[in-house]
DRENDO-1510 file (C-alpha; in Angstrom, 1 decimal, always signed):
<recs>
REC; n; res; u; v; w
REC; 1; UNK; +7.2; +22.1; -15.8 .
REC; 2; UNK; +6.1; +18.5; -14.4 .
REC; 3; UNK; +3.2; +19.9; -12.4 .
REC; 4; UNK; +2.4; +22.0; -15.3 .
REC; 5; UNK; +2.1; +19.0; -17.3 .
REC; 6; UNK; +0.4; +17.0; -14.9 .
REC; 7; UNK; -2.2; +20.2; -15.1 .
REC; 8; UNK; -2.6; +19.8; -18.6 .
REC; 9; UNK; -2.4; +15.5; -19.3 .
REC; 10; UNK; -4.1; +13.9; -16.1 .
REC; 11; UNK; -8.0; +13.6; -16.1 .
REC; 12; UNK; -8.0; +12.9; -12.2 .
REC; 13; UNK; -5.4; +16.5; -11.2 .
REC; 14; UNK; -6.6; +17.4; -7.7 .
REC; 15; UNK; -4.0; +19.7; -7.1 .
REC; 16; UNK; -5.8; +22.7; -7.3 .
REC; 17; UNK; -8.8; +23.5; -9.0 .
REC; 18; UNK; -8.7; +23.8; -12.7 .
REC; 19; UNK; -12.2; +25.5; -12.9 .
REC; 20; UNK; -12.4; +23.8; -16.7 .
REC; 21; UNK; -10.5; +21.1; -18.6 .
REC; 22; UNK; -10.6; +22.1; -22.0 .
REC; 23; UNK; -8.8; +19.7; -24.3 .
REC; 24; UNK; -5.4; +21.3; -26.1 .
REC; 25; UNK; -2.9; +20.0; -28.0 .
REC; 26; UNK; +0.1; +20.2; -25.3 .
REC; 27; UNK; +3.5; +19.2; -26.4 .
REC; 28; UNK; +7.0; +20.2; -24.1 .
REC; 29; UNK; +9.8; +22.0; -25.3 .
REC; 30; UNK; +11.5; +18.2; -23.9 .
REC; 31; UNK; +10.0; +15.5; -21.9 .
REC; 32; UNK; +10.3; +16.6; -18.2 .
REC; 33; UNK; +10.2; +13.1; -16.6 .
REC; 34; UNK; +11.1; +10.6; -18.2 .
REC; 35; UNK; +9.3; +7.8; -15.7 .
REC; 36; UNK; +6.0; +9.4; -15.7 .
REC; 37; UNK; +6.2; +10.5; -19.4 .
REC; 38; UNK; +5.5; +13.5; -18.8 .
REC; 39; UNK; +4.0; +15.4; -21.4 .
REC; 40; UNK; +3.2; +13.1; -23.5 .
REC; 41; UNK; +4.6; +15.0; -27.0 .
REC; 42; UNK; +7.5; +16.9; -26.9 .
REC; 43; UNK; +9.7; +18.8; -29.3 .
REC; 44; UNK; +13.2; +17.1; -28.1 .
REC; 45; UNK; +14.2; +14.3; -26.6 .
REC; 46; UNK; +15.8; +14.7; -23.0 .
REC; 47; UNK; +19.3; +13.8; -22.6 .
REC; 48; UNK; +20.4; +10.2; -21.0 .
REC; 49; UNK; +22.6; +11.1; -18.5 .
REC; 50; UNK; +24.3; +7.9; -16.5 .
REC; 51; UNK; +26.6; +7.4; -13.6 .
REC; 52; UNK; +25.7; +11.1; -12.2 .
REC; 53; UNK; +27.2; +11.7; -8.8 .
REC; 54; UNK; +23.9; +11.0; -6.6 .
REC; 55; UNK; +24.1; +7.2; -8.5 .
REC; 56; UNK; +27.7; +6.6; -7.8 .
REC; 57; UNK; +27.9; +7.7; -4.4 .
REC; 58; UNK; +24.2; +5.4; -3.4 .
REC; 59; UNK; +25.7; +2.6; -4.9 .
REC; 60; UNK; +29.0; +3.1; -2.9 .
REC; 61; UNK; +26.9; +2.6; +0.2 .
REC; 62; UNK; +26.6; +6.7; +1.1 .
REC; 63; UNK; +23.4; +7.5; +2.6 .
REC; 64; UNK; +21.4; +10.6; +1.3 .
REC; 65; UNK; +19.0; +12.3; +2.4 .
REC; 66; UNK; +17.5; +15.6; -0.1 .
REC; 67; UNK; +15.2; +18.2; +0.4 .
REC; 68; UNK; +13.6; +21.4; -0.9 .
REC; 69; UNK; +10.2; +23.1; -1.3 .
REC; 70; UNK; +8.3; +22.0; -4.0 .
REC; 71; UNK; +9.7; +24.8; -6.7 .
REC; 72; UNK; +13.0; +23.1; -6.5 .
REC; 73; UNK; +12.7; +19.7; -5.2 .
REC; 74; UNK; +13.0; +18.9; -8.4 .
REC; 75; UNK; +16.3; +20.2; -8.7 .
REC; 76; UNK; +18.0; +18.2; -5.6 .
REC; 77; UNK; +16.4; +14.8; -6.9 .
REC; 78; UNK; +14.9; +14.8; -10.5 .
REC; 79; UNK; +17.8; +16.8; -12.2 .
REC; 80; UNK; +20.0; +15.9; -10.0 .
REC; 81; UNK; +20.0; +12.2; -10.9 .
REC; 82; UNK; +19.9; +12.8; -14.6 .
REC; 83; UNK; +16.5; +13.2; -15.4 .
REC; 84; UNK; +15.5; +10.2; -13.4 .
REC; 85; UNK; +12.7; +10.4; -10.8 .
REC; 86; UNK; +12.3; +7.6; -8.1 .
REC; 87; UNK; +15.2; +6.6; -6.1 .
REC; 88; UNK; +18.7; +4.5; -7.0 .
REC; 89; UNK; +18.5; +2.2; -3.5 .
REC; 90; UNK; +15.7; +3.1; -1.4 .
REC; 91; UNK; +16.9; +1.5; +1.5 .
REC; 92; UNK; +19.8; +4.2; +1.3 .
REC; 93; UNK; +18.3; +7.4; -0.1 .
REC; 94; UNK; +15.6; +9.4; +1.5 .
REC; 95; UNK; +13.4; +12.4; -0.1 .
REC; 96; UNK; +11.5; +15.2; +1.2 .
REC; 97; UNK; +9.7; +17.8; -0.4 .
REC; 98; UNK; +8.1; +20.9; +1.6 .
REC; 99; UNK; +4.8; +22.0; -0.6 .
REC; 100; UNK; +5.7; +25.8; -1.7 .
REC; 101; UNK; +3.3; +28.8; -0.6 .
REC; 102; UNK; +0.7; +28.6; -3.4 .
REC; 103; UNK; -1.3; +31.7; -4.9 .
REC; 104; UNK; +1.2; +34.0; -4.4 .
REC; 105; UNK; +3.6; +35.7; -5.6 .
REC; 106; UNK; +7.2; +34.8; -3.9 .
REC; 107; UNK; +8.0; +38.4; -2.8 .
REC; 108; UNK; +4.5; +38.0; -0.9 .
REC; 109; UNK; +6.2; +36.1; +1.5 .
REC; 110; UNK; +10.0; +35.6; +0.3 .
REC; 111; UNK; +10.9; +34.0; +3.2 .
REC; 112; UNK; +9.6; +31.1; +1.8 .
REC; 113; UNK; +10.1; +27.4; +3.2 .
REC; 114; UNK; +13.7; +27.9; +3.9 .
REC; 115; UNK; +13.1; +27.8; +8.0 .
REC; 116; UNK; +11.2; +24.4; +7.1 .
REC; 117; UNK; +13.7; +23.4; +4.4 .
REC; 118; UNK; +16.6; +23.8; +7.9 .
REC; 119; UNK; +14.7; +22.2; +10.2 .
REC; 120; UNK; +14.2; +19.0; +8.2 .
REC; 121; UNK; +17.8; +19.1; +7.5 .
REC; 122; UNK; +18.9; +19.5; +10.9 .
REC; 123; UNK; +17.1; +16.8; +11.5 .
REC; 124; UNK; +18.7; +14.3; +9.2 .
REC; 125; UNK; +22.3; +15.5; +9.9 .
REC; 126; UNK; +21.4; +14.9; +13.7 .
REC; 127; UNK; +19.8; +11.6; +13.6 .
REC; 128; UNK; +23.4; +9.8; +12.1 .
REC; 129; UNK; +21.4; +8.2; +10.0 .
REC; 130; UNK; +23.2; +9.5; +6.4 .
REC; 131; UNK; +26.0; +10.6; +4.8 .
REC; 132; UNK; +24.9; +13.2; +2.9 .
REC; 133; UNK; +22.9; +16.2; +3.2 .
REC; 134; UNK; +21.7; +18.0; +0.1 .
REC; 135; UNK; +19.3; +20.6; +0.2 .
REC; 136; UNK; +18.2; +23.4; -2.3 .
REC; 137; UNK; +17.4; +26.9; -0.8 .
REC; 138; UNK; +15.4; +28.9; -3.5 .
REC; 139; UNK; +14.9; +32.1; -2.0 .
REC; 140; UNK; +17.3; +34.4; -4.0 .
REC; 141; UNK; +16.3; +33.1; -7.3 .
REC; 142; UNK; +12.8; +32.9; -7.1 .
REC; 143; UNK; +12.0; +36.1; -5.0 .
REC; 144; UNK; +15.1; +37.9; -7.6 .
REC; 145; UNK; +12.9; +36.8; -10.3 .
REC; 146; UNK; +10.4; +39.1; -9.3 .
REC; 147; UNK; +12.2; +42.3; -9.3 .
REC; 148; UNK; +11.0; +43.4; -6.0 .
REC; 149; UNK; +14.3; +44.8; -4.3 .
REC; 150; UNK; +13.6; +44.8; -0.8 .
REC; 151; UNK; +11.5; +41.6; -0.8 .
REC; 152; UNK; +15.0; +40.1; -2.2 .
REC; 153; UNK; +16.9; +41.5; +0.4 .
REC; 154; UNK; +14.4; +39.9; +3.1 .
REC; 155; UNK; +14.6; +36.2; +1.3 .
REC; 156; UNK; +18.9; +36.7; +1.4 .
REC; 157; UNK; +18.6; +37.3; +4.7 .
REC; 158; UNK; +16.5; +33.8; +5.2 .
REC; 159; UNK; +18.3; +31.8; +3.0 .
REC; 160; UNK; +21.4; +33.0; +5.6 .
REC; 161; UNK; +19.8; +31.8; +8.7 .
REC; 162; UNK; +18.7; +28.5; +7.3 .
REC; 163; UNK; +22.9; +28.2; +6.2 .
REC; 164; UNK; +23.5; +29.3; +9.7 .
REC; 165; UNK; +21.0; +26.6; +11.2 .
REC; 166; UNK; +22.4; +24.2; +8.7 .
REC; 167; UNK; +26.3; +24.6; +9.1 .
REC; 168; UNK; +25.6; +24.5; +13.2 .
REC; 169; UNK; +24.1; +21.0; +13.1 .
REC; 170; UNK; +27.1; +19.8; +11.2 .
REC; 171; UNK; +29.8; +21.8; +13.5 .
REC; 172; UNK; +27.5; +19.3; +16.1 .
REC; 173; UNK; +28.7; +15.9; +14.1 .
REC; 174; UNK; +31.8; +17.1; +12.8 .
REC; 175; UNK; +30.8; +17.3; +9.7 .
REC; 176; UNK; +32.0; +19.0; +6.4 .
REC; 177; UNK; +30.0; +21.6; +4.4 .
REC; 178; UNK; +29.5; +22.6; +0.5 .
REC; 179; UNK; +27.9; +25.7; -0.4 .
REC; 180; UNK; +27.7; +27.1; -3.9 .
REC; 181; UNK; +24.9; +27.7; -6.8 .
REC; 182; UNK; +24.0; +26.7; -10.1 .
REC; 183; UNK; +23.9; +30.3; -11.1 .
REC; 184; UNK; +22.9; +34.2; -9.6 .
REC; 185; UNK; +19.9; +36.5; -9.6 .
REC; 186; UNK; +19.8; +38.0; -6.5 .
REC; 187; UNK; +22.9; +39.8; -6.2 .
REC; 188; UNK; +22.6; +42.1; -8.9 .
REC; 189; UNK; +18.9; +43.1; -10.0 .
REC; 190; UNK; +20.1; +46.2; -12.4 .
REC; 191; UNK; +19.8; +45.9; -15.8 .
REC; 192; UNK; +23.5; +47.2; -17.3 .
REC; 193; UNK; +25.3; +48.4; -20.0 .
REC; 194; UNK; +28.5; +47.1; -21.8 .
REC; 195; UNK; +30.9; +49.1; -19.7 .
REC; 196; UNK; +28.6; +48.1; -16.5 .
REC; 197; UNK; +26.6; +51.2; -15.8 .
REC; 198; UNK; +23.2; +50.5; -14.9 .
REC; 199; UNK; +20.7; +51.7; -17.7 .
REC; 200; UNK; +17.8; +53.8; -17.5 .
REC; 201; UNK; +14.0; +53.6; -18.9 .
REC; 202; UNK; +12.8; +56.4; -20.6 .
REC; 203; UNK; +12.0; +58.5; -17.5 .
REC; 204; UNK; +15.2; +58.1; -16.0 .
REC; 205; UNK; +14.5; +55.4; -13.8 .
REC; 206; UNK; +16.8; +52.4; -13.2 .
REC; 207; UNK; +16.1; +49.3; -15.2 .
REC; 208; UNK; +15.3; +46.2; -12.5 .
REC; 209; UNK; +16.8; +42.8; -13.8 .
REC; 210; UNK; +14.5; +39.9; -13.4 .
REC; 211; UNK; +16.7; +37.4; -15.2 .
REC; 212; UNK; +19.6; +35.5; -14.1 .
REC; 213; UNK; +22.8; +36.8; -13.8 .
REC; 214; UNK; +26.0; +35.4; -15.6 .
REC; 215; UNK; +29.0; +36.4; -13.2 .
REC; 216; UNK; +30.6; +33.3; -11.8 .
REC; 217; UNK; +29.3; +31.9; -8.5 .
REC; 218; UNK; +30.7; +31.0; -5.3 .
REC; 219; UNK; +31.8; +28.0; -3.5 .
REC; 220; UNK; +32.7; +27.8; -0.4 .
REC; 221; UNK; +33.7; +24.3; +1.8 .
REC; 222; UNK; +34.5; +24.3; +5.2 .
REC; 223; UNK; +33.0; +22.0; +8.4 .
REC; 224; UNK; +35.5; +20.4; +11.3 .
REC; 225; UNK; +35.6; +17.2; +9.1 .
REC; 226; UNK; +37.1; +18.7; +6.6 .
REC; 227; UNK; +40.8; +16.7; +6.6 .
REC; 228; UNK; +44.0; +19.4; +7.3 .
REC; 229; UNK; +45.7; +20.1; +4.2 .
REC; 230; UNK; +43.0; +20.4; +1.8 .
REC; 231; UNK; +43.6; +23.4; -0.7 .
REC; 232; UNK; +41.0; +24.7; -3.6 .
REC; 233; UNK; +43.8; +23.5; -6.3 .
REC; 234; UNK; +44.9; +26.6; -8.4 .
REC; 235; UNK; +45.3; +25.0; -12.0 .
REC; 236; UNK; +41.6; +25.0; -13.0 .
REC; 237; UNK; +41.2; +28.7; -14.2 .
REC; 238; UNK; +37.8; +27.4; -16.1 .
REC; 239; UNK; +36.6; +25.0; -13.9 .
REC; 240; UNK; +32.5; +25.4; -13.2 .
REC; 241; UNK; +29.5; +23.8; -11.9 .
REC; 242; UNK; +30.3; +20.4; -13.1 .
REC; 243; UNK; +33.9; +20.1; -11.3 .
REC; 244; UNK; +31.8; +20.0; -8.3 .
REC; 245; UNK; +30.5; +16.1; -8.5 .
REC; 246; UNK; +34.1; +15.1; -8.4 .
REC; 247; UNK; +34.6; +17.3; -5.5 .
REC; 248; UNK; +31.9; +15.7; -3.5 .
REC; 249; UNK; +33.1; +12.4; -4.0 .
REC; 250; UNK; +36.5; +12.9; -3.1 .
REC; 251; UNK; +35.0; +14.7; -0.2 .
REC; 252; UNK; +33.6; +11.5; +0.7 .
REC; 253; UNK; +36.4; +9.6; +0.5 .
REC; 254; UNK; +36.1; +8.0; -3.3 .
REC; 255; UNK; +38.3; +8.6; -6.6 .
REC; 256; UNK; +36.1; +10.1; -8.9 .
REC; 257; UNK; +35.5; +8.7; -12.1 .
REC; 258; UNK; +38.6; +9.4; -14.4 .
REC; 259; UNK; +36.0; +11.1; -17.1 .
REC; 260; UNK; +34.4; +13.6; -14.9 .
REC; 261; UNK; +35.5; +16.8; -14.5 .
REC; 262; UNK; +38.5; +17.3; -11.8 .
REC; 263; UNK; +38.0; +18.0; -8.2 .
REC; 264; UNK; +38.4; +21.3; -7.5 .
REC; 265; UNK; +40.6; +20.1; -4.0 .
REC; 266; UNK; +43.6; +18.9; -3.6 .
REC; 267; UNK; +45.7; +17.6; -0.5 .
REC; 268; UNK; +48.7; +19.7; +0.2 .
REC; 269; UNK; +50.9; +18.2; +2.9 .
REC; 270; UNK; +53.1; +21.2; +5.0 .
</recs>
């Protein structure tokens, strides 16, 4: 939504070519970055989100290193800091964005930039130079979104080996690894009833589902750093998406913040 904005606002986009520039009256569901004021009208104010993970664990002295294609990079920086663009400590953070096939479709080529996306990680778990990896691998959900079955099953099958490249750099370092998603898409692309039964169109044909899925995703940690005696803990029958910052940081050695949500670990001595 950023680069659609920038589209829209900036008199000087060279990005691609616009053809014409008419002038609309643009205004954002919210503001999409809130350092570049991007758009400029908007329907709701963004949330302020302070002391996120990514900010506690920069100014603890943890090196981090993120990076995605541009569809997501967003998502491993922007959103991931709170809405904040730019970096906490630049002299501990590094960011990397891998520009995203452009005029075409993802199942075109669903393979993406997730060999690229590997390769740079590799890199910076290698070099010694940081603490912490994050990468997004967009594959499943943007490829899923298209509906194209067998294109999907080709960008799984990427996203896999860039894991596979990824988790053997950190077996190299004796690392620890955290897997997981913010939601699904590309494990179920049938649209289905109540009872789970996938429904038809009117001539009988399966319906494809485009749309994100709402079953409850993964996680999965692991890696020879990983300290003996660490358990998932079993009294968080709700726990989510946001249990995982607290995991992280324990993961890196820090007491979370009493008002996030538990860690999903615990240390269970034999």
């Amino acid at each position: 939504m950023t680069m659609l904005a920038k589209a829209l606002e900036y008199d000087d986009f060279d990005k691609f070519d616009r053809v014409r520039f008419p002038k609309t009256r643009y205004a954002g569901m919210l503001q999409y970055d809130g350092e570049l004021k991007l758009p400029k009208k908007y329907l709701v104010s963004p949330p302020e989100i302070e002391r996120t993970s990514g900010e506690y664990l920069v100014h603890n002295g943890i090196r981090t290193f993120a990076c995605s294609e541009t569809v997501k990079f967003g998502h491993v920086t922007f959103f991931w800091n709170g809405n904040r663009s730019g970096y906490f400590d630049a002299s501990k953070e590094e960011y990397v964005e891998i520009p995203s096939d452009s005029g075409i479709s993802f199942n075109v080529k669903p393979i993406m930039k997730a060999v690229e996306i590997a390769a740079k990680a590799k890199e910076a778990i290698l070099s010694g130079k940081f603490d912490q990896i994050r990468v997004n691998l967009p594959n499943g959900d943007m490829v899923g979104h298209t509906g194209d079955i067998e294109a999907t099953v080709v960008a799984c099958k990427a996203a896999d080996e860039a894991v596979k490249i990824m988790i053997d750099a950190i077996e190299q370092v004796g690392g620890i690894y955290v897997i997981t998603a913010d939601h699904g898409n590309a494990e179920d692309m049938v649209k289905r009833d109540k009872k789970g039964k996938p429904q038809l169109d009117k001539n009988g044909q399966i319906q494809i589902l485009t749309s994100h899925t709402l079953e409850p995703v993964p996680i999965a940690i692991g890696g020879p750093g990983l300290a003996p005696g660490i358990k998932f803990r079993k009294d968080l029958p709700t726990a989510g998406l946001a249990n995982v910052a607290g995991t992280v940081i324990n993961l890196h050695g820090f007491e979370a913040p009493s008002d996030y949500e538990p860690s999903l670990i615990e240390v269970i001595d034999d």
